[in-house]
N, C-alpha and C positions, 0 to 999 in steps of 0.2 A: 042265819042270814049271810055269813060269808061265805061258806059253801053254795047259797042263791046265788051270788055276785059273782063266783072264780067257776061255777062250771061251764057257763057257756065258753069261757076262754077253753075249758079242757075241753070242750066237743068241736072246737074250732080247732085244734090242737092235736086232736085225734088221726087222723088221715095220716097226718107225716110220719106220729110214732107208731103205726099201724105199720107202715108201709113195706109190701113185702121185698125182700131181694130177690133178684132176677140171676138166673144165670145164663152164660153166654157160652155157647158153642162155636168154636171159631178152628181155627189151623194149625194152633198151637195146643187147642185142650178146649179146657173150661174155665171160664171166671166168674164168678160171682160176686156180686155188687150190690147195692142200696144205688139208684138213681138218685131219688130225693137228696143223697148226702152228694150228690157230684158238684163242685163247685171252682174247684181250680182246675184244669181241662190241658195237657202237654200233649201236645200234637208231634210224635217224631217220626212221622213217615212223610211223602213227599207232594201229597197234594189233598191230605186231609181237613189241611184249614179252611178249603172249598166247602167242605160238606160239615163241619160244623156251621160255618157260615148261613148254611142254607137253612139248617134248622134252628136260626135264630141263636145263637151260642158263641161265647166270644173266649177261645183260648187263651190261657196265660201264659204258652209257648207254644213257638210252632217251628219246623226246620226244613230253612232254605232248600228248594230243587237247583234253579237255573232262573236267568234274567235279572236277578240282583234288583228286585223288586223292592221298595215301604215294606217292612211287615210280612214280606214274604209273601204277599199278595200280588195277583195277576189283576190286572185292568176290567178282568169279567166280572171280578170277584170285591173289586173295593169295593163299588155300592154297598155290600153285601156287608164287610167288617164293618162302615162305617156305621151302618144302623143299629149293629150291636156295640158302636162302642170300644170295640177291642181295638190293643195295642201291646202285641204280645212280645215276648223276648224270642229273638232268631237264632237259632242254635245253624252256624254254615257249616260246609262240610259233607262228604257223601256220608260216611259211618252216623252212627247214634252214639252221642257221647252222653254215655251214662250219667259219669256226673254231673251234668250240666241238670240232665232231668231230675237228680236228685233235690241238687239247688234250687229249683223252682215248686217244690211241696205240693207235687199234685197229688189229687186222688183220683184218679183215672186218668192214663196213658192211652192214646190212641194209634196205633199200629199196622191199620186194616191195609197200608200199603208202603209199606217202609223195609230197609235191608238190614230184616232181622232174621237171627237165625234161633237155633234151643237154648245156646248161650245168653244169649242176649235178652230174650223174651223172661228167662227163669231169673236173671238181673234185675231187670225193668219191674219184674211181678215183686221183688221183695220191698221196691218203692210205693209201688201202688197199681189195681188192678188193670188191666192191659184187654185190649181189643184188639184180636192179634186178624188178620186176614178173614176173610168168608170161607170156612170149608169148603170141601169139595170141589175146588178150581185147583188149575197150575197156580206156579207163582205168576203173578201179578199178572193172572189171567181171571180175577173177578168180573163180572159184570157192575157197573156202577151202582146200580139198584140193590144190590146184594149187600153193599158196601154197604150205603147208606142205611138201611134198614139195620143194621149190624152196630152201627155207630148211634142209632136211633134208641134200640131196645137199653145201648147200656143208659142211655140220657135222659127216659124216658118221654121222647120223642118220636113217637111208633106216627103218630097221627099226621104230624108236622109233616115226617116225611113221605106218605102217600100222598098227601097234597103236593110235594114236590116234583113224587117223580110222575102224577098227572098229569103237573102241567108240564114237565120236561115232554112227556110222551104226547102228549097235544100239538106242542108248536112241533114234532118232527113229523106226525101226521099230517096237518097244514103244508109243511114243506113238499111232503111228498105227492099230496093231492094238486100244488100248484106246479109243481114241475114232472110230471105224468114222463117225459121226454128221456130222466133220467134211468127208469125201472127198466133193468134188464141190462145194462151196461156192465160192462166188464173193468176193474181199477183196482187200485190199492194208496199204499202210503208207503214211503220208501227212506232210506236215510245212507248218507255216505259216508264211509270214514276211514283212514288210513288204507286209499286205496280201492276198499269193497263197497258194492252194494249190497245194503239188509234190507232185506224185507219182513213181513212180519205174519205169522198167523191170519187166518178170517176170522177169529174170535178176539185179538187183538184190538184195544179200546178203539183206536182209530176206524179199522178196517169193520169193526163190528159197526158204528156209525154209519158207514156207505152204506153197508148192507143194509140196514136201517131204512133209508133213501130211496135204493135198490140199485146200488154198485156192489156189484159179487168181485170179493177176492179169489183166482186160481186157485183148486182145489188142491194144486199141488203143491201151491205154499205150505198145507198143513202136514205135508210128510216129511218135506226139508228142513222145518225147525226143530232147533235144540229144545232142550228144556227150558229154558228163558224166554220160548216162546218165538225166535228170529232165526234166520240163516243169512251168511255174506259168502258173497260170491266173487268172483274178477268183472273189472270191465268188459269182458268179452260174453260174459252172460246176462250183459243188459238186456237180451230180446227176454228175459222172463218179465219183464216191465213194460214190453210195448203191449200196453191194453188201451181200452177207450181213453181211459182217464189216468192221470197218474198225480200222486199229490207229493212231491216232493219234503221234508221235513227238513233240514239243511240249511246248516248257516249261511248266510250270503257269500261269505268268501269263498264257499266250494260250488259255487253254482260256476265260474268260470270252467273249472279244471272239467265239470262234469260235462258242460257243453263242448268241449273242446274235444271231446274220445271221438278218434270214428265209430265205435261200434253205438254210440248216440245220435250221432249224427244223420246216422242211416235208418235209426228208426220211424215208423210212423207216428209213434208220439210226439217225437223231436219234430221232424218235417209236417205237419197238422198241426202245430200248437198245442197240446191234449196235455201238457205237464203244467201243474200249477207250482207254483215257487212260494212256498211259506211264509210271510210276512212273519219276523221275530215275532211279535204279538201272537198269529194265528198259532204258528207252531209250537207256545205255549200251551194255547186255549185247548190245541187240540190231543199234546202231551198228557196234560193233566184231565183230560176225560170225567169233569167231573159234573154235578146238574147244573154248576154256575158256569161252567166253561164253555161246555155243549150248548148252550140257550142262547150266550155272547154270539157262540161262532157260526151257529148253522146261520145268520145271518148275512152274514161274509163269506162264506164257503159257498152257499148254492148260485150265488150269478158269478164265480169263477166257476163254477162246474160246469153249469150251463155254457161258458164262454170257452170253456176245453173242448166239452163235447159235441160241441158242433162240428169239429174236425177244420177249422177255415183258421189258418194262424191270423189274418188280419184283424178276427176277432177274438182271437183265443186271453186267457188268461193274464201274458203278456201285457198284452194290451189297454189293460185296465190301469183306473187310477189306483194309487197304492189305498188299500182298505186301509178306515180309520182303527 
């Protein structure tokens, strides 16, 4: 009779202690894992708590990028924590500090976009299993999709995330079918600093997005970058930036100095209005390239594009009210 009573509990019961581990292919090697056992979740790369987010999952740390955000959360992305819940411990800082990850007793480390190297990842792995970048890319030349699906298989969330990146791939569809006007245009994404202009790969998360749209980055950016994927130049070789569109990334205090160069000033970007100016917000949303970011931004992004690329400063970019 009591074995009548306690088996259905063991057939209910069954599935989890069945449950196979997965192994994981990544940039660093292999890990191997039990999903079913994942349950404290440390996020020490720099915009991964987006993409847990996305697949319902609430970390119990995460570490700071930039913007000195709640939680280390971006404005695209709070809906996102608050539905799970989470309120994780913030590790600042650029490096991954080990112990901090120790202290917080995860079993599974998430890394898919963080500044780790074989030191670090063979560190990380003796605390708990690690999801180290997407193979087969440069550094932190993943595609988002890659990523997620990677952060998915350890969590056992393979499903969640083709639902996600559907409807991410949907609304940029949508975008591009209502602004037909964009396709074919020539742009990028650009950033200044001590002096230079960098620009970045066309496979680069931003520039990979126009393209997207159909803003082609200069094919010649992809011979000029390092291996980090960027090249800087002098102000006098700002004419590699006068294209249709240009999307500035740049703290507001450099947007003076940058207007002020002649070799700016003479361009047709400059004199057209065609450079969009980043809104701190945007130029989070669109750093961190991730399905809650991109979804936020292409919102905001396509009637500044459209107000670039019409070529008429009266209406250009400029001109607009500051996006929410």
């Amino acid at each position: 009779m009591l074995f009548r009573l306690i088996l259905p509990l063991l057939l209910c019961l069954a599935p989890a202690a069945l449950a196979e581990p997965v192994t994981l292919r990544h940039g660093f090697g292999e890990t191997t894992l039990d999903p079913a056992q994942v349950t404290r979740i440390v996020s020490v790369g720099y915009h991964e708590q987006d993409f847990l987010y996305a697949l319902g999952l609430a970390p119990v740390g995460v570490h700071d990028w930039f913007g000195d955000h709640p939680y280390a959360t971006g404005p695209w992305a709070e809906a996102a924590r608050q539905a799970v819940a989470a309120t994780p411990e913030v590790q600042k800082g650029f490096e991954i500090d080990v112990e901090w990850v120790w202290s917080m007793e995860p079993d599974l480390i998430v890394a898919s976009f963080a500044p780790m190297d074989a030191q670090t990842y063979a560190l990380l792995s003796e605390i708990a299993p690690v999801v180290g970048p997407p193979e087969g890319y440069p550094a932190w030349g993943a595609p988002w999709e890659a990523e997620l699906r990677l952060i998915a298989q350890a969590t056992g969330r393979a499903a969640q995330a083709e639902a996600v990146i559907t409807g991410v791939s949907a609304k940029i569809d949508a975008a591009v079918a209502a602004h037909p006007g964009l396709r074919g245009l020539s742009g990028t994404a650009a950033y200044f600093n001590d002096g230079q202009a960098i620009g970045y790969r066309s496979h680069d998360g931003v520039n990979r997005l126009l393209a997207q749209i159909g803003i082609a980055t200069p094919p010649v950016f992809d011979t000029m970058v390092n291996e980090g994927g960027l090249f800087s130049v002098s102000p006098e070789r700002l004419d590699l930036f006068d294209l249709d569109v240009l999307l500035w990334l740049v703290e507001a205090p450099k947007r003076p100095g940058i207007e002020a160069l002649p070799s700016w000033r003479t361009l047709r970007v400059a004199r057209e209005g065609r450079a969009i100016w980043a809104s701190p917000e945007m130029m989070g949303a669109m750093s961190f390239q991730s399905p809650l970011s991109i979804s936020w931004a292409l919102d905001r992004l396509l009637p500044l594009l459209v107000a670039a690329a019409d070529g008429d400063p009266a209406t250009g970019a400029n001109s607009l009210p500051k996006q929410p």
